[in-house]
LUMMAR-96455 format. One record per residue (C-alpha): chain; residue number from 1; x, y, z. Coordinates in Angstrom, 2 decimals, always signed. Example, Ala and Ser with C-alpha at 12.3 -4.5 7.8 and 13.67 -1.06 7.14 Angstrom:
REM residues 2
zaro, timi, c1, c2, c3
A, 1, +12.30, -4.50, +7.80
A, 2, +13.67, -1.06, +7.14
This chain:
REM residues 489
zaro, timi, c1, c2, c3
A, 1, +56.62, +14.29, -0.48
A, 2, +55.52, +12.74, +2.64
A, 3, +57.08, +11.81, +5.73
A, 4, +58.48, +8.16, +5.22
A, 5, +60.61, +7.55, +8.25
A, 6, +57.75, +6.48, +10.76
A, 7, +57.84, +2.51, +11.28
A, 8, +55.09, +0.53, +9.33
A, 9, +53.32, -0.72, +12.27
A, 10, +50.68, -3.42, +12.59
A, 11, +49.73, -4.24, +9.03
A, 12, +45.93, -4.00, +8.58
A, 13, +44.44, -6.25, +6.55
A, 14, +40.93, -5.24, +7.23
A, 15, +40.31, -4.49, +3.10
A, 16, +38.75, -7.48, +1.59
A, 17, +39.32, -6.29, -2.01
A, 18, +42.88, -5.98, -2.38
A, 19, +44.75, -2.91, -3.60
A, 20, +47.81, -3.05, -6.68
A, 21, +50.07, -0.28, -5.65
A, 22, +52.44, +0.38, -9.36
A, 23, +56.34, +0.84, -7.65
A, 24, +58.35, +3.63, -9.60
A, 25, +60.39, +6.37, -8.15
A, 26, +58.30, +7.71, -5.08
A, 27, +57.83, +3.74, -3.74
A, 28, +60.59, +1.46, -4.47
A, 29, +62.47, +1.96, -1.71
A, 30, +62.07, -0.71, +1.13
A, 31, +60.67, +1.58, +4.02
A, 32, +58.20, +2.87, +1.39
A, 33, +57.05, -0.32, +0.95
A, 34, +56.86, -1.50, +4.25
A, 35, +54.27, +1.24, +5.05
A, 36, +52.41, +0.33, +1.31
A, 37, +52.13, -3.37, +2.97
A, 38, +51.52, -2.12, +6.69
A, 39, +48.42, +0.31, +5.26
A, 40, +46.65, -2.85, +3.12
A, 41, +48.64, -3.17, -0.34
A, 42, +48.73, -6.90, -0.78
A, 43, +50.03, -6.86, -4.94
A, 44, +52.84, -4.95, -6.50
A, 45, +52.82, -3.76, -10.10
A, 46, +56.20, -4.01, -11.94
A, 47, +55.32, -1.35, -15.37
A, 48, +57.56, -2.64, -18.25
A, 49, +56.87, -0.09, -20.16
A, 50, +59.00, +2.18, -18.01
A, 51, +62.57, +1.57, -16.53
A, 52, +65.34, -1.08, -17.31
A, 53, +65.64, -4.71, -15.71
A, 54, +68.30, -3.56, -13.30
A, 55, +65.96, -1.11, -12.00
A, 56, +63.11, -3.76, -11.80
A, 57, +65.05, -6.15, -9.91
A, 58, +66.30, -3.66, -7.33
A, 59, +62.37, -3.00, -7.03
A, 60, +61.23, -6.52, -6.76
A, 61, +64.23, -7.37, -4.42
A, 62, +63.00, -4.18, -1.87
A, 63, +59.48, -5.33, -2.53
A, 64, +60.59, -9.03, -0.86
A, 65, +62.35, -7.77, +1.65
A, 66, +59.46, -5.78, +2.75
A, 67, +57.34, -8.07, +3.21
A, 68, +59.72, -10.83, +4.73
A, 69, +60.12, -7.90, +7.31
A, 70, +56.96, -7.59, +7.94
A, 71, +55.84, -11.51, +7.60
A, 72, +53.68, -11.68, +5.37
A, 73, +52.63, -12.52, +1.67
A, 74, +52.67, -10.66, -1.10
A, 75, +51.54, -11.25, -5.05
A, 76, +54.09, -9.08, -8.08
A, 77, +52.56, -8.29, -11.02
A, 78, +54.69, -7.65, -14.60
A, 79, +53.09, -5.61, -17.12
A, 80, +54.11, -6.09, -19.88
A, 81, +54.01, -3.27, -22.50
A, 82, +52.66, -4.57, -25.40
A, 83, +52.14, -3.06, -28.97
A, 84, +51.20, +0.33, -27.60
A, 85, +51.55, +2.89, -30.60
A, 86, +52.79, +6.09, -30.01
A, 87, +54.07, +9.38, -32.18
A, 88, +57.72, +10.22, -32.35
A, 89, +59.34, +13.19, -30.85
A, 90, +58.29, +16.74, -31.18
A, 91, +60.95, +19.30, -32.55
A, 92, +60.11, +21.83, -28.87
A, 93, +58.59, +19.32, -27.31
A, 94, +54.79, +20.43, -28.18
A, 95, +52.68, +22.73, -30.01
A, 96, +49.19, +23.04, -30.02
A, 97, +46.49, +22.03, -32.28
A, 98, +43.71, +23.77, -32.91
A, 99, +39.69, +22.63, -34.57
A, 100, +39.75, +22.08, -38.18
A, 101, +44.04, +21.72, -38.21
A, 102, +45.18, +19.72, -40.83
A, 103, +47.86, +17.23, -39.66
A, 104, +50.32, +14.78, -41.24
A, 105, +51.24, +11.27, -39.56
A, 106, +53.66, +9.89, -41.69
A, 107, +56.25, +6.74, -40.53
A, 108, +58.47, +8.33, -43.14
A, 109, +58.97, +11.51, -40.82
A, 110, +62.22, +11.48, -39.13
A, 111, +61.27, +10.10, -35.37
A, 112, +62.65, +13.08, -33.70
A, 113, +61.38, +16.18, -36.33
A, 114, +57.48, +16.31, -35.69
A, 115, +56.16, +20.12, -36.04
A, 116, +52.49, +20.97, -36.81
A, 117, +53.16, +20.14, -40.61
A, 118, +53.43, +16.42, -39.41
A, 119, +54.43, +13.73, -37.05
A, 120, +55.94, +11.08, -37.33
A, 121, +54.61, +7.35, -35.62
A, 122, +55.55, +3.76, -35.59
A, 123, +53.43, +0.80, -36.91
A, 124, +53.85, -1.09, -39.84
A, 125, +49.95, -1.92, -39.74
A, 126, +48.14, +1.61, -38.79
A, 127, +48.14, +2.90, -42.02
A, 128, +46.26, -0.04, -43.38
A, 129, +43.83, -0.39, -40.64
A, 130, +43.22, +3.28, -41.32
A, 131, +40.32, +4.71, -43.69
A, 132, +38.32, +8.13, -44.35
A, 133, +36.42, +8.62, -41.34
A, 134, +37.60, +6.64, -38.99
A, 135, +39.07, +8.33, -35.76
A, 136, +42.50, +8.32, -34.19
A, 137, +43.09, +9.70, -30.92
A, 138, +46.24, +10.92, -29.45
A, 139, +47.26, +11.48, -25.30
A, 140, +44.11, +8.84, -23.87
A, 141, +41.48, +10.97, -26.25
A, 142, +42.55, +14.60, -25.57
A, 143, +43.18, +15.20, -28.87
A, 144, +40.72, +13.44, -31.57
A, 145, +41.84, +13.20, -35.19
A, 146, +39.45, +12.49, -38.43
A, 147, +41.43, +10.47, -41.04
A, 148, +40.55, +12.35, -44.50
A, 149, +43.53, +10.63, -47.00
A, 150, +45.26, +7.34, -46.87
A, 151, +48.34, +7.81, -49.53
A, 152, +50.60, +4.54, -48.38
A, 153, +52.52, +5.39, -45.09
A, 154, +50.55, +8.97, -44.71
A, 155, +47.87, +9.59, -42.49
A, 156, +45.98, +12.74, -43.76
A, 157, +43.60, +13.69, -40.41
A, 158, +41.34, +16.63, -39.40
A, 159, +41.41, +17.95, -35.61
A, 160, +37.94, +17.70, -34.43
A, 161, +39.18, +17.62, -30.62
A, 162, +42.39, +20.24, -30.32
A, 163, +44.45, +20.22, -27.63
A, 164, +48.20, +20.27, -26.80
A, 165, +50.78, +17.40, -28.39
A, 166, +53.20, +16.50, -26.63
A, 167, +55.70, +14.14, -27.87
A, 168, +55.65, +10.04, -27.66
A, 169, +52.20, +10.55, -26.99
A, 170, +50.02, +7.17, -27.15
A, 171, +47.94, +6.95, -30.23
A, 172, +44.47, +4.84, -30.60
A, 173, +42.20, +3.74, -33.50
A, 174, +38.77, +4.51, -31.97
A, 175, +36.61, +1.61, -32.59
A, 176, +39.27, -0.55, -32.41
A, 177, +40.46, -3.54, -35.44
A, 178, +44.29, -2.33, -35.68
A, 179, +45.62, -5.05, -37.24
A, 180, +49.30, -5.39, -34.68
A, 181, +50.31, -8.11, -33.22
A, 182, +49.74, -8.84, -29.10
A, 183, +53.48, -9.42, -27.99
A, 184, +56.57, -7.79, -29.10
A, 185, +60.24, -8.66, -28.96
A, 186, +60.80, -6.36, -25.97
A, 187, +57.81, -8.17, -24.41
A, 188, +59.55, -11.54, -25.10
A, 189, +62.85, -10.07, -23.34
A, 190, +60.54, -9.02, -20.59
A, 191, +58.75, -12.34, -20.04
A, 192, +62.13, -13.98, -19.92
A, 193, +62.86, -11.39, -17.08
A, 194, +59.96, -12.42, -15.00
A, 195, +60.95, -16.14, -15.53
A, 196, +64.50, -14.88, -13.63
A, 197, +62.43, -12.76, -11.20
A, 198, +59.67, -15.79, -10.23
A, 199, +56.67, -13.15, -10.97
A, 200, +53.34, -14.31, -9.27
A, 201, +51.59, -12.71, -12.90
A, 202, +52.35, -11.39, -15.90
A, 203, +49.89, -9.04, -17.42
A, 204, +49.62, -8.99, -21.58
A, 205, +48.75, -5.98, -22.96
A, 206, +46.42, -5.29, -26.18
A, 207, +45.57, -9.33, -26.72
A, 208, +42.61, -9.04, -29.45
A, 209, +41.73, -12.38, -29.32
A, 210, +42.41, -15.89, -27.37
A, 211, +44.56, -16.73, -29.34
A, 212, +47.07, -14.22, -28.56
A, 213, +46.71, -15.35, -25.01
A, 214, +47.74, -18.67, -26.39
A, 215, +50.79, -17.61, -27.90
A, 216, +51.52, -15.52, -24.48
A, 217, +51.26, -18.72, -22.52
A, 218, +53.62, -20.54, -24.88
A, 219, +56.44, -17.55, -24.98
A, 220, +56.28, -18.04, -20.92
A, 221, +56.26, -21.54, -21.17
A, 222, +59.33, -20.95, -23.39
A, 223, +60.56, -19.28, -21.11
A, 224, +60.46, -21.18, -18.45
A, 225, +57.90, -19.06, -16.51
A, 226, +55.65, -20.29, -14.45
A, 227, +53.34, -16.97, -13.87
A, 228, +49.48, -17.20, -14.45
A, 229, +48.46, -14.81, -17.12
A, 230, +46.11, -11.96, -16.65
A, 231, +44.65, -10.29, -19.69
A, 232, +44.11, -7.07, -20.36
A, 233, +40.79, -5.87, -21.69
A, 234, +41.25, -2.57, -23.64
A, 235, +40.70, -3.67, -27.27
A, 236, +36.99, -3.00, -28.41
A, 237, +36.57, -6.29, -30.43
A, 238, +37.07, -7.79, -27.40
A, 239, +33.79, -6.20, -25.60
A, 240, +32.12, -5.99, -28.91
A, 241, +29.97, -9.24, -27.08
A, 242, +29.60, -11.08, -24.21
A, 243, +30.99, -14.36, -26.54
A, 244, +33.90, -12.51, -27.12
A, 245, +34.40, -11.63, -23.29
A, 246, +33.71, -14.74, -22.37
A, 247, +36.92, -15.96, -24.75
A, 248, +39.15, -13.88, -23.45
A, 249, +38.23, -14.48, -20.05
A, 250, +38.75, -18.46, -20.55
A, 251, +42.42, -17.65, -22.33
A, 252, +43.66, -16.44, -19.14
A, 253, +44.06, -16.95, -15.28
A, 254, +42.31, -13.21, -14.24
A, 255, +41.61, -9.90, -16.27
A, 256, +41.95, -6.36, -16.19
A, 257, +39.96, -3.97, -16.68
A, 258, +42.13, -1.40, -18.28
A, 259, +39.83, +1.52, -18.87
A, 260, +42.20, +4.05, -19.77
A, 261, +42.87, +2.43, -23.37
A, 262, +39.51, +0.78, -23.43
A, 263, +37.73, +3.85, -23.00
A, 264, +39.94, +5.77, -26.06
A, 265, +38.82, +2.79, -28.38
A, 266, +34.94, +2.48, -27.09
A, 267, +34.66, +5.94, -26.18
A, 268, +34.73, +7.05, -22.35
A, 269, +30.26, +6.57, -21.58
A, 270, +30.75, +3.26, -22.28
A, 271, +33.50, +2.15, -20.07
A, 272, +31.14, +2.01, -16.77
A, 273, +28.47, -0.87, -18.39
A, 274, +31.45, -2.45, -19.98
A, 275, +33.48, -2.79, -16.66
A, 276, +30.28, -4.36, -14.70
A, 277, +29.81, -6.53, -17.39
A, 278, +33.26, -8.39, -17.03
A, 279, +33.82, -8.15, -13.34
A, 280, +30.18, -10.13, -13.33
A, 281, +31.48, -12.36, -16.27
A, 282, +35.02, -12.80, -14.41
A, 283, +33.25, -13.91, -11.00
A, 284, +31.20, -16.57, -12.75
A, 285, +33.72, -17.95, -15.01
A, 286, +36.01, -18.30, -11.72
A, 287, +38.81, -15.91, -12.42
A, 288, +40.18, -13.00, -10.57
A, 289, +39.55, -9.42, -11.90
A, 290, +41.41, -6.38, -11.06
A, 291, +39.51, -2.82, -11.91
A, 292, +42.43, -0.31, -13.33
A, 293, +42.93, +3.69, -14.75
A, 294, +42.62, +6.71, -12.84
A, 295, +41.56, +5.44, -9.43
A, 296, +42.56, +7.93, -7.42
A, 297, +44.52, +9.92, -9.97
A, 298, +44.07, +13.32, -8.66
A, 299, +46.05, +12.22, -5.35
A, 300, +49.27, +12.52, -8.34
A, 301, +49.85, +16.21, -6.52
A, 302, +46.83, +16.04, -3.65
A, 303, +46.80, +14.84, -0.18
A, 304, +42.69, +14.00, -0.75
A, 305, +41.03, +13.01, -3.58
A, 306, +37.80, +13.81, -5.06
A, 307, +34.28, +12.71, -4.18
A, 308, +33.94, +10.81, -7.87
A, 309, +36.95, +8.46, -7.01
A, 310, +35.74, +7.77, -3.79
A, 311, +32.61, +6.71, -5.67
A, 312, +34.92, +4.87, -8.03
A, 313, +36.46, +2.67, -6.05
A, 314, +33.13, +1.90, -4.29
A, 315, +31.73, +0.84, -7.50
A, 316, +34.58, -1.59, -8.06
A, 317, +33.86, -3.00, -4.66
A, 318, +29.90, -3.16, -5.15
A, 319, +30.53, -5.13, -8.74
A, 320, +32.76, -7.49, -6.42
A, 321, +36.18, -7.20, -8.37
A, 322, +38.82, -8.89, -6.43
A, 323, +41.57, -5.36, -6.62
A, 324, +41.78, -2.04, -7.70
A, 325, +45.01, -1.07, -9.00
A, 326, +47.18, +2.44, -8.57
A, 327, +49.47, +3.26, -11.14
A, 328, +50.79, +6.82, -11.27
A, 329, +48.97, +7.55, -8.29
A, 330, +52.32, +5.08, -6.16
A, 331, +54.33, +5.03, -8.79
A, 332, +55.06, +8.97, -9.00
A, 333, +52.75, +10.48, -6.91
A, 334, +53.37, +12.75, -3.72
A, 335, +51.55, +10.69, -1.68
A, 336, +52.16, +7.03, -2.16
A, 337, +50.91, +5.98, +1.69
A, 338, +48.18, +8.26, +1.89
A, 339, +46.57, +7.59, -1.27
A, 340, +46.68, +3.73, -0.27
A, 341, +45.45, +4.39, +3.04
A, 342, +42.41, +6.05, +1.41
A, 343, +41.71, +3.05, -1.11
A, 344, +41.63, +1.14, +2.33
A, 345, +39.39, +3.30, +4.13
A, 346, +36.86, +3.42, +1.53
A, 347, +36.86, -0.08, +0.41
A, 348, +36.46, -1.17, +4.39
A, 349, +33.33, +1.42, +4.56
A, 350, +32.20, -0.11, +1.36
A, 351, +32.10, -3.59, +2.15
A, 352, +30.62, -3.14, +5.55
A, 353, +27.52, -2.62, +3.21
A, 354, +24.98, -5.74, +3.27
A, 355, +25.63, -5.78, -0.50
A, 356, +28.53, -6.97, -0.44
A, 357, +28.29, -9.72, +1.78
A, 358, +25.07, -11.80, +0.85
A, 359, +25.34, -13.57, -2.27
A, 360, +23.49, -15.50, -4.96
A, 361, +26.42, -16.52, -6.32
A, 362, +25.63, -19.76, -8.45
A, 363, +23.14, -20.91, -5.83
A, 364, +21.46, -23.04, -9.23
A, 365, +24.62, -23.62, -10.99
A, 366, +25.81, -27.41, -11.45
A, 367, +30.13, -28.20, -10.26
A, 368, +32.56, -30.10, -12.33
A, 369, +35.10, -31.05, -9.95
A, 370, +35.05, -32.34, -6.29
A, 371, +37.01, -29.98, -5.10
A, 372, +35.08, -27.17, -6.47
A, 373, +32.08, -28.91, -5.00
A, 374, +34.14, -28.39, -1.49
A, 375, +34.72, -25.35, -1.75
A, 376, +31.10, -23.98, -2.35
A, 377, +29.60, -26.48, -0.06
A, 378, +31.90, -24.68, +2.53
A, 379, +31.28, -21.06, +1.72
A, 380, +26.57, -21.94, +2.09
A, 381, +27.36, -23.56, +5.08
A, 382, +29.90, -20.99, +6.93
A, 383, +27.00, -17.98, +5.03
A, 384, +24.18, -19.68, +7.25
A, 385, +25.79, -20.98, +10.59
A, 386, +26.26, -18.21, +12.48
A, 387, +28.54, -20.13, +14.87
A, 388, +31.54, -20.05, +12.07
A, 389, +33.90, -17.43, +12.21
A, 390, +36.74, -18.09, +9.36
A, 391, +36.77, -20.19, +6.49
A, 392, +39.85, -22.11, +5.87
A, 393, +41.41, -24.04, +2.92
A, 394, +44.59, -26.21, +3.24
A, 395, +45.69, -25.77, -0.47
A, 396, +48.30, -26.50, -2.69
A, 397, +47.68, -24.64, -6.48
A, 398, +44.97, -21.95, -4.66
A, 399, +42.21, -23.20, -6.65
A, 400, +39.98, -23.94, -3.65
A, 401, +40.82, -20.47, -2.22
A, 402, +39.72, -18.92, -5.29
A, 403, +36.50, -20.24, -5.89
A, 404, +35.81, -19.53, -2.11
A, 405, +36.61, -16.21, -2.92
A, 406, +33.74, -15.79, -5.61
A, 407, +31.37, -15.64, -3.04
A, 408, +30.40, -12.53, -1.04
A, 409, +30.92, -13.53, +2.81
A, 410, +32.02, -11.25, +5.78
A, 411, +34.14, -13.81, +7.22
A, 412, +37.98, -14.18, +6.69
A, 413, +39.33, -16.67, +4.12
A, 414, +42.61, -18.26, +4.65
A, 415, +44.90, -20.11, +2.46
A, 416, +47.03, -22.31, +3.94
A, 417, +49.87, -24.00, +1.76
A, 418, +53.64, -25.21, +2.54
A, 419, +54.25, -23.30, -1.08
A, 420, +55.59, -20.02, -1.55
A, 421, +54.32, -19.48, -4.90
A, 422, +50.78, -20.24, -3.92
A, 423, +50.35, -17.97, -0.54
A, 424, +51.79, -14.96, -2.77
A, 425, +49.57, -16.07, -5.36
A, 426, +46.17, -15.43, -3.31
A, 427, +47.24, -12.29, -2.23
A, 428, +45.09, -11.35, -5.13
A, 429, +42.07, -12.89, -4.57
A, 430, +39.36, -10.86, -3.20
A, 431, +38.96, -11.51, +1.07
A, 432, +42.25, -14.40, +1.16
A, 433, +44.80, -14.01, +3.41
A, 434, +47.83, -16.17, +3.22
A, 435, +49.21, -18.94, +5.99
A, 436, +52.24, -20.79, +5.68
A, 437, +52.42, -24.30, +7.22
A, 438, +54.41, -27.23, +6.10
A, 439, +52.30, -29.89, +5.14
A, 440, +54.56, -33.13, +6.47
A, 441, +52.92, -34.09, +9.39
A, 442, +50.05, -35.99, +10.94
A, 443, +46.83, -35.17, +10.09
A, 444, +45.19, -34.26, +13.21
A, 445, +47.93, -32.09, +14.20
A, 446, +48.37, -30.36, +10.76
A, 447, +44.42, -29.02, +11.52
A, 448, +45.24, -28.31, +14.71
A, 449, +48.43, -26.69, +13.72
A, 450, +46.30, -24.87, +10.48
A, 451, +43.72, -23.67, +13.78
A, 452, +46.31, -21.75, +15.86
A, 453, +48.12, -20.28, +13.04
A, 454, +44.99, -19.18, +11.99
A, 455, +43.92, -17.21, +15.09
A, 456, +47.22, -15.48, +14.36
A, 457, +45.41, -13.41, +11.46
A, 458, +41.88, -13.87, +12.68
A, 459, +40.11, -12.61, +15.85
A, 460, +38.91, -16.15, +17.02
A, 461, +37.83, -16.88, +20.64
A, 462, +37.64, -20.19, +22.77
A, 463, +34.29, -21.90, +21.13
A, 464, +34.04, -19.82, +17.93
A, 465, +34.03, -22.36, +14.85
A, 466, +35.74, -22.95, +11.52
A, 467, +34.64, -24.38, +8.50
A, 468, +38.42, -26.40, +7.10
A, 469, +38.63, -27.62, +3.37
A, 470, +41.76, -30.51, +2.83
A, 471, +41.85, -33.80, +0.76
A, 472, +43.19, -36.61, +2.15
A, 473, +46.21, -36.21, -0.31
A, 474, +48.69, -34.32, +1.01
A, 475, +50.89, -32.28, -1.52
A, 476, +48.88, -33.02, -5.11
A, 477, +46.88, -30.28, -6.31
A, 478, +43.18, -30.75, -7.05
A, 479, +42.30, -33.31, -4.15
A, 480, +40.37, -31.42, -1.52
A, 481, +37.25, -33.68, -0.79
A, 482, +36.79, -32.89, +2.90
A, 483, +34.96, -30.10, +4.61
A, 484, +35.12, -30.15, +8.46
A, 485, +34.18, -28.18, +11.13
A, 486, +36.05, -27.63, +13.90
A, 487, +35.69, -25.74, +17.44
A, 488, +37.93, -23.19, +18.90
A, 489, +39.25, -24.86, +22.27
């Protein structure tokens, strides 16, 4: 493991895109974190699919303290696990399979007695979404399975992929249509848990449709949770069209691209088109989009990683998603700094790319709201006067800071809001950093307040200008009607 006792230093928030860093074992501890913050993490992933809720709290606890120590603002994410199907226990823990293997999946299997005669699995539906031909894949595709018999709860497949099976090992329907519901009651207990915690997101795992994002936003509502919901795309009916993208999209507050599932169900050369298309959706429908799976995975058990996931993460950055996301890479890995600070350094070499900084961005597109209207009015006019050197929103939901962010700019974005949940909100958001200012005072001194606490986070000098977003409304969400431009004194 590496060296955690050096302080975390000036935090560098030089990345536009932000970085997800998943907390487990090798990062939960507060010093870990510190240095996850200090090297350009600006969202935590909570996995639910691993760990109890004492452990989680402890984590999101150290993950607060962190950044109170280190001042600034920071989004946590809950995963939640979803319907994710996997094969009982194997009697030795694995045997292999070999090409043309017959093998059993049966429900009726005792959970903790699979051999090579058969398996056992859990889901009351697969057996009926199952037919002769279709595929099932075990362990993210490693091992691919042709279903030849359906006799009630038996699975009768062919191994046309061999490999070795391990137990609990996730199992797919390639193609996709399994017929299981979105949430589970552990998922319920889970969203609860986040209501407790005040979680910035909660991600739902496996939705097929919109309407399972509907019934996600009424278990949190429920709950009493007042997370925005991002939705994970890794179900093929849901990319079987852009109309079906574009629902899923509008059922949420941001999406994830979750190739590691997707890619099992579509099959792995059809991940790449599939993730440009809904970054490029996500941007235009004005939500936040966070690319996922295998960024840097090899830095697990390596101190560098490989030339592809350099080129991986640059792609993410080119398509203009606002985060990549690390799972076992922080969660488990050897090297939870270092593979963070690498994300960094490539996504700041990235964006100093022309590319990603001149944009087209509904340039013909008509607005619906006047604060919307702000907000882009303010991002063409800081793009083409030279003279402007930060954009900055006085906000009180974020919304203004996120459509900002849908346009490519060099400059710095700031949020500034009096509420917590808001500022660790847009830590998400692709270029936003977070201010905190109360927002009960006079007018002229709340923008000249907003100016000095901005050149705390932004290299401004004495007759540089910024381009300020407020509404004359203090404290109501969705008033911001005034775009003004002040000087640097």
């Amino acid at each position: 493991m590496q060296s955690i006792s050096e302080s975390a230093g000036a935090v560098n928030r030089a990345n536009r895109t932000k970085i997800i860093a998943t907390v487990g074992p090798a990062s939960n501890r507060v010093e870990v974190l510190e240095q996850l913050i200090a090297a350009g993490c600006s969202v935590f992933r909570i996995n639910f699919s691993h760990g109890s809720h004492a452990d989680h709290a402890e984590s999101i606890a150290a993950i607060r303290q962190a950044a109170q120590n280190l001042d600034q603002w920071v989004a946590i994410l809950g995963d939640l696990q979803g319907p994710k199907i996997r094969i009982g226990a194997i009697v030795g823990d694995s045997f292999d399979l070999k090409v043309g293997q017959e093998l059993l999946l049966d429900s009726e299997i005792d959970d903790e007695m699979g051999t090579p005669d058969g398996v056992s699995y859990r889901c009351d539906t697969l057996a009926h979404s199952c037919a002769p031909g279709r595929m099932l894949l075990l362990d993210d595709g490693r091992i691919q399975l042709e279903v030849t018999e359906v006799q009630g709860s038996a699975i009768t497949t062919r191994v046309v992929a061999g490999n070795k099976l391990s137990s609990r090992k996730g199992l797919n329907l390639k193609g996709g249509g399994l017929a299981e519901d979105a949430l589970t009651e552990k998922d319920a207990r889970d969203v609860a848990f986040a209501s407790e915690q005040d979680i910035d997101y909660v991600c739902v795992s496996f939705p097929a449709t919109a309407e399972d994002m509907e019934q996600a936003r009424e278990m949190l509502d429920d709950a009493g949770c007042t997370a925005k919901l991002i939705a994970k795309i890794e179900r093929a009916e849901v990319v079987a069209n852009q109309d079906t993208i574009d629902r899923m999209i509008d059922s949420a507050d941001g999406v994830m691209v979750a190739r590691g599932d997707l890619a099992v169900e579509v099959g792995f050369e059809s991940v790449t088109s599939i993730q440009k298309q809904i970054v490029q959706r996500a941007r235009t429908l004005n939500k936040p989009v966070i690319v996922a799976t295998q960024m840097m995975e090899s830095m697990i058990d390596s101190p560098v990683p490989t030339r592809a996931e350099v080129s991986d993460v640059a792609n993410a950055v080119f398509d203009y998603a606002d985060a990549v996301m690390l799972s076992a890479e922080t969660a488990v890995g050897q090297f939870p700094v270092a593979v963070v600070e690498t994300v960094r350094d490539v996504i700041i070499a990235t964006e100093k790319n022309a590319i990603t900084q001149i944009s087209k961005h509904r340039v013909q597109s008509d607005f619906e709201y006047v604060d919307e209207s702000i907000a882009m009015a303010s991002m063409y006019l800081a793009n083409h006067f030279k003279a402007i050197k930060a954009i900055v929103c006085l906000t009180e939901s974020g919304s203004t800071a996120l459509w900002m962010s849908r346009i490519k700019t060099h400059l710095p974005l700031v949020a500034i809001s009096g509420k917590t949940p808001t500022l660790n909100r847009v830590a998400l958001y692709r270029g936003v950093l977070s201010v905190h200012l109360p927002h009960d005072q006079d007018r002229n001194n709340l923008l000249d307040d907003a100016v000095q606490r901005v050149r705390r986070v932004v290299n401004l000098a004495a007759g540089d200008y910024v381009a300020i977003t407020f509404g004359d409304v203090v404290g109501v969400d969705g008033h911001t009607n005034t775009l003004k431009i002040l000087q640097v004194s």
